[in-house]
N, C-alpha and C positions, 0 to 999 in steps of 0.2 A: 961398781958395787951393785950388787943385785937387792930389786928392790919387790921381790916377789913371796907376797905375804899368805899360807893358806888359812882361809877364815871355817871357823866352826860353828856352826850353832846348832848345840844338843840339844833334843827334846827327851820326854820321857821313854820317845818308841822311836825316834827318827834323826839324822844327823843330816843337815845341810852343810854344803861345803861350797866355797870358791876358792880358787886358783888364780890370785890378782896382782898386777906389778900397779904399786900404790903409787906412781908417781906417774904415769901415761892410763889410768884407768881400763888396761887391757884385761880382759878375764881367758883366761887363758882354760879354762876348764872348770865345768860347774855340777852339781850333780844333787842328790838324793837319796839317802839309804831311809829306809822305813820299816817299818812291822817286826821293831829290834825286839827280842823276846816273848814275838807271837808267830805262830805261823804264818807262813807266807811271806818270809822275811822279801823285797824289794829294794834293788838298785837300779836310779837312772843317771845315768854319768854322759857329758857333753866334754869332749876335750879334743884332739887333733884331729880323727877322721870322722867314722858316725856316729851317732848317737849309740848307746851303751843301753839296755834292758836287760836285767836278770831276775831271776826269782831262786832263793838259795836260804838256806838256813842263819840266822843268824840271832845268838842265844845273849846273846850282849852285846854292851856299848866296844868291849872289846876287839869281837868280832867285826863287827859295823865298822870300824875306826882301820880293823887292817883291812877290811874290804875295801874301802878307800881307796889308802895307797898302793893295794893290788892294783887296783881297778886305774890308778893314774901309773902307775908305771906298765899295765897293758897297754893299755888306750893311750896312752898320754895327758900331758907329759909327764914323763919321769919326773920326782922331786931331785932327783941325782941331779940330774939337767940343766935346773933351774936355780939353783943354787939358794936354795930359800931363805930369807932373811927372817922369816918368825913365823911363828902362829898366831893369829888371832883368837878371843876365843869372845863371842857374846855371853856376856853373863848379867841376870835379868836384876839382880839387889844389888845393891852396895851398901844400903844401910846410909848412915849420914859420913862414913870414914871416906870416902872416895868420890872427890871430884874431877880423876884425871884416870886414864889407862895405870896399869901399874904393871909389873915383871913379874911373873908367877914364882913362885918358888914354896917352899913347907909350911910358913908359916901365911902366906896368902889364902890359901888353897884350906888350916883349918879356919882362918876368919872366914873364906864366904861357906863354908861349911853353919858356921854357928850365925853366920845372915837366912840363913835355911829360914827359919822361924816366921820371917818376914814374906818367906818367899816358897813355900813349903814343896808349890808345886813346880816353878823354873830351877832355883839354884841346885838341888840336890842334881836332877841331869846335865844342869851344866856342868857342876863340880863332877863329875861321875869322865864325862869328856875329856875334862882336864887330863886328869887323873891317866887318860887311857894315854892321851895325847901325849902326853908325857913323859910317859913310858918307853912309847912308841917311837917316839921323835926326840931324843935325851939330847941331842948335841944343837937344838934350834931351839933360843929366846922363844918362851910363850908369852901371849900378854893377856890379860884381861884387861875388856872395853864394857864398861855397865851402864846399863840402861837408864841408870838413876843418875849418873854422873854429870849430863848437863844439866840436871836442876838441882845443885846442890850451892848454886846460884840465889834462892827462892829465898826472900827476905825473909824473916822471921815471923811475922803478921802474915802472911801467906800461906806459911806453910804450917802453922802451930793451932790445933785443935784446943776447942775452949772445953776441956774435960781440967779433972784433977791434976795439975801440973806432975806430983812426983810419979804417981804410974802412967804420965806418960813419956816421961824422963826412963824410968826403971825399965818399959815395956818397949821402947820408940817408937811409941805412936805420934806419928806425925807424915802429914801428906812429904810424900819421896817425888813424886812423876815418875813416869818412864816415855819410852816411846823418844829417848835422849838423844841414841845417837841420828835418828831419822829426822830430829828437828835439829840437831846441830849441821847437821849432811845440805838439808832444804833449807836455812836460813842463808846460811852460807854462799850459796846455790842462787837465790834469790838479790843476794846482793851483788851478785857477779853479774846477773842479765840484766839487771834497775842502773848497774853502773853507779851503786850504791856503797858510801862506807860503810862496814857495819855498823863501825861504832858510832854511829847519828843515824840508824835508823832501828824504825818501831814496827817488829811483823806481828800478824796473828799467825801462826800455822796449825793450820786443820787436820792431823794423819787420822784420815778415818778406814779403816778395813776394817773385819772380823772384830778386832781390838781399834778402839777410837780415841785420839785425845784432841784437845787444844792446849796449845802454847803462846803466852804472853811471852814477846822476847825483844827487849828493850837494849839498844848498844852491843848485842852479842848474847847475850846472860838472858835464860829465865827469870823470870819475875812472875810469872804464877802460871801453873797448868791444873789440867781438869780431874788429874788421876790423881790419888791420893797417898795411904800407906800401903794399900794392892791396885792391880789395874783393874779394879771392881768399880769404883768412881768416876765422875764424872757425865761424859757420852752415852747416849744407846747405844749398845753396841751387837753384836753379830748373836750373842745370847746370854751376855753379862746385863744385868740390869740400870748401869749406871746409878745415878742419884737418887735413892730412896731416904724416904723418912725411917731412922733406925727402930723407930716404935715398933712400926712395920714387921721389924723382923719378932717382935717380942712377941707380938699377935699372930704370931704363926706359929710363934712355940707355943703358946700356949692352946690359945682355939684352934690348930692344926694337929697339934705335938711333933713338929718336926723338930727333931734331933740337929747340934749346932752341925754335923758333917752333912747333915740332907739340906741345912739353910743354905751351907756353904753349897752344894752340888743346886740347887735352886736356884741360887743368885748368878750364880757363874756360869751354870751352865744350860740351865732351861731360862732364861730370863729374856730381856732384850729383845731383837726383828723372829728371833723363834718363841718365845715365850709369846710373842701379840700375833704373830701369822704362823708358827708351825714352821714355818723354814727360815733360816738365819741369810741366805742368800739376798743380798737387795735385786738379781736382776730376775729372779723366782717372786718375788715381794712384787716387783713391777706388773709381771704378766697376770700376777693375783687380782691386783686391782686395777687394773686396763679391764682383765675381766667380769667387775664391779664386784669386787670380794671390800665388803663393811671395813674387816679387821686391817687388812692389807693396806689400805685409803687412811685408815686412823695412824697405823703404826709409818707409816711413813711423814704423816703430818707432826706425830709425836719426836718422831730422828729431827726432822729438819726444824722444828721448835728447838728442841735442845741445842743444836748447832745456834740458830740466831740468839737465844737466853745468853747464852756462853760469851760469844762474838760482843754483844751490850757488856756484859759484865769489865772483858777484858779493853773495850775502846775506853769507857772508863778508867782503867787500870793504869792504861797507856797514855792517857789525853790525846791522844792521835796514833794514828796507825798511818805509816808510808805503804804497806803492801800486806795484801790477805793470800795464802796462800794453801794450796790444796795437793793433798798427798795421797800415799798410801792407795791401795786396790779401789775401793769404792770413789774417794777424792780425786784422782787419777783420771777415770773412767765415765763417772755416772755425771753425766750433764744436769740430769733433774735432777738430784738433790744438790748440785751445789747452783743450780736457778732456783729452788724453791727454800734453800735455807739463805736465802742473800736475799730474799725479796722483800721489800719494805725497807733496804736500807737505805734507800737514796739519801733523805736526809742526809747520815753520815759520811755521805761522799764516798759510798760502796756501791757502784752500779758496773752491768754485768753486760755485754757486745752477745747478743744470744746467737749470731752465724758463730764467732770466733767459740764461742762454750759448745756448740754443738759439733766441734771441730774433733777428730780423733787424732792417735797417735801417741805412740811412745816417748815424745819429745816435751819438751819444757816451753809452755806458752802463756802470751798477754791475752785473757778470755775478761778485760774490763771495759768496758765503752771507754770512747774515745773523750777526752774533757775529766773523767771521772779523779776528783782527789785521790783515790783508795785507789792503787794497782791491783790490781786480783787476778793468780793467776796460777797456774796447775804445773807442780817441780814433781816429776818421777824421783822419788825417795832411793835411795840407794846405799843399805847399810852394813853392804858387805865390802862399799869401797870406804866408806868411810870409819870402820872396824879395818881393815887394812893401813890405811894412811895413820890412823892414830898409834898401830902397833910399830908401823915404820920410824914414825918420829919418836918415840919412845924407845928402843932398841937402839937409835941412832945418837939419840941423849942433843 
């Protein structure tokens, strides 16, 4: 039985794809379509022989979506071939209805339409994917895997904002998380190298890239993370502003007059390592302040506070933690911020091997001194196998 799943994720302009047998983690073909309904439309596809580059028109999600399996039945491999067992699709809300993968079908497809609201700028392109995928691909199970679906876990004192209870019943205001499948993928992940059950252990995991969160995850299950009812909360992040005072925003409508869609384009998108140094890049941020740039020096001191503020709230949370862990592009990668946001925890039994941290590589390693309580240690995130594996079991029932 074939266990070869192709995973989606639509953006507004661009459609990520892999090509994955969910059960030996092979990617059999990976690729990129971009600058969907602008010119210059762009494909980079990786599958049998060489790498794949085009530059071609492409006026929709439509288009993009049969460029695709053009592009994998030239290149390889054919979907004929493979005999595909499903689609995945990333889709970014689920609102509080969905804590598991679920099977697409009419009536899915207008619920995460009317999860929009929550989600105004992910679900519409992902719903728009579906849509095409679907068409496209009519005789292959689709599933949706959302983002919010491992923290639907999140006790109620967690996740419930102290406003007026019934509009926030009416409106669902209430902290979601995202960033679900990446911490369920690296929890998971973390218990297999520790030789760990999950269910008796307590991680923090840190996904910090461009978009950043922390995750409380206690026996398996969320129990509190940093994002909220949008991924605008919590972390600094790449140029979302994270945790502000909401006052904040009112003094800017009013002694600024910024309009609620220029707050929104403010917070989200000028805010964060661009909004305090000009460039959202942390290894552009680095050479800023190597080069003694003031702004550069603060805004990286101000990331790696937030990260330690966090980490205290959640060991709290926890009463212990077995293993702190580090993900995502920047977590992955950057040695100094994850040395300089773990500095001063020794107390808590979080100290850090600085050979083993300044170590590179694509691989999954122990980056914690030797003796230390606290394991700590860097899981390459992987959330197009793990959107694969959950569509597989799901189809599979």
């Amino acid at each position: 039985m074939s266990a070869a799943v192709l995973v989606l994720n639509c953006g507004s302009s661009s459609i990520k794809y892999q090509l994955i047998d969910a059960e030996n983690a092979h990617v059999a073909a990976r690729g990129l379509v971009e600058r969907i309904g602008e010119d210059g439309g762009h494909v980079q596809h990786q599958g049998d022989g060489e790498p794949v580059d085009l530059k071609l028109d492409l006026p929709d999600h439509d288009a993009g979506l049969k460029t695709v399996l053009d592009v994998l039945d030239q290149h390889g491999p054919p979907l004929s071939d493979v005999g595909l067992a499903a689609v995945g699709h990333r889709v970014v809300h689920g609102g509080d209805r969905f804590s598991e993968p679920v099977v697409i079908d009419d009536e899915l497809e207008q619920t995460i339409d009317q999860l929009s609201a929550l989600a105004p700028l992910h679900n519409p392109p992902n719903l728009a994917g579906i849509r095409v995928a679907r068409e496209v691909l009519p005789d292959v199970p689709h599933v949706a895997v959302f983002d919010t679906a491992f923290h639907q876990t999140l006790p109620a004192r967690a996740y419930t904002y102290a406003i007026d209870r019934d509009v926030a019943r009416q409106h669902g205001i209430r902290r979601y998380g995202f960033h679900g499948t990446s911490v369920a993928y690296v929890s998971r992940e973390t218990c297999r190298i520790l030789e760990r059950d999950p269910a008796r252990s307590n991680l923090i995991v840190l996904h910090l890239g461009n978009g950043a969160s922390i995750t409380a995850v206690r026996g398996g299950e969320s129990i509190d993370t940093s994002m909220g009812l949008t991924p605008l909360e919590g972390l600094v992040m790449g140029s979302r502003s994270g945790d502000i005072d909401p006052g904040a925003v009112f003094h800017l409508r009013r002694e600024a007059g910024m309009s609620v869609d220029e707050l929104d384009q403010f917070l989200n998108q000028r805010s964060g390592m661009l909004g305090l140094t000009g460039v959202r890049d942390m290894r552009e941020v680095h050479r800023m302040a190597t080069d003694g740039d003031m702004d550069a020096k603060l805004a990286r001191d101000v990331y790696c506070y937030r990260i330690r503020h966090y980490i205290g709230a959640y060991l709290a949370a926890l009463g212990e933690a077995h293993a702190l862990v580090f993900t995502g592009g920047v977590g992955e990668n950057d040695a100094w911020v994850r040395s300089h946001a773990l500095a001063g925890l020794q107390r808590f039994g979080i100290a850090i091997d600085h050979v083993r941290n300044a170590s590179r590589g694509g691989r999954a390693r122990l980056i914690s001194a030797d003796g230390a309580q606290t394991a700590v240690l860097v899981v390459p995130t992987n959330e197009e196998l793990e959107i694969a594996r959950q569509s597989l079991a799901v189809v599979r029932g």
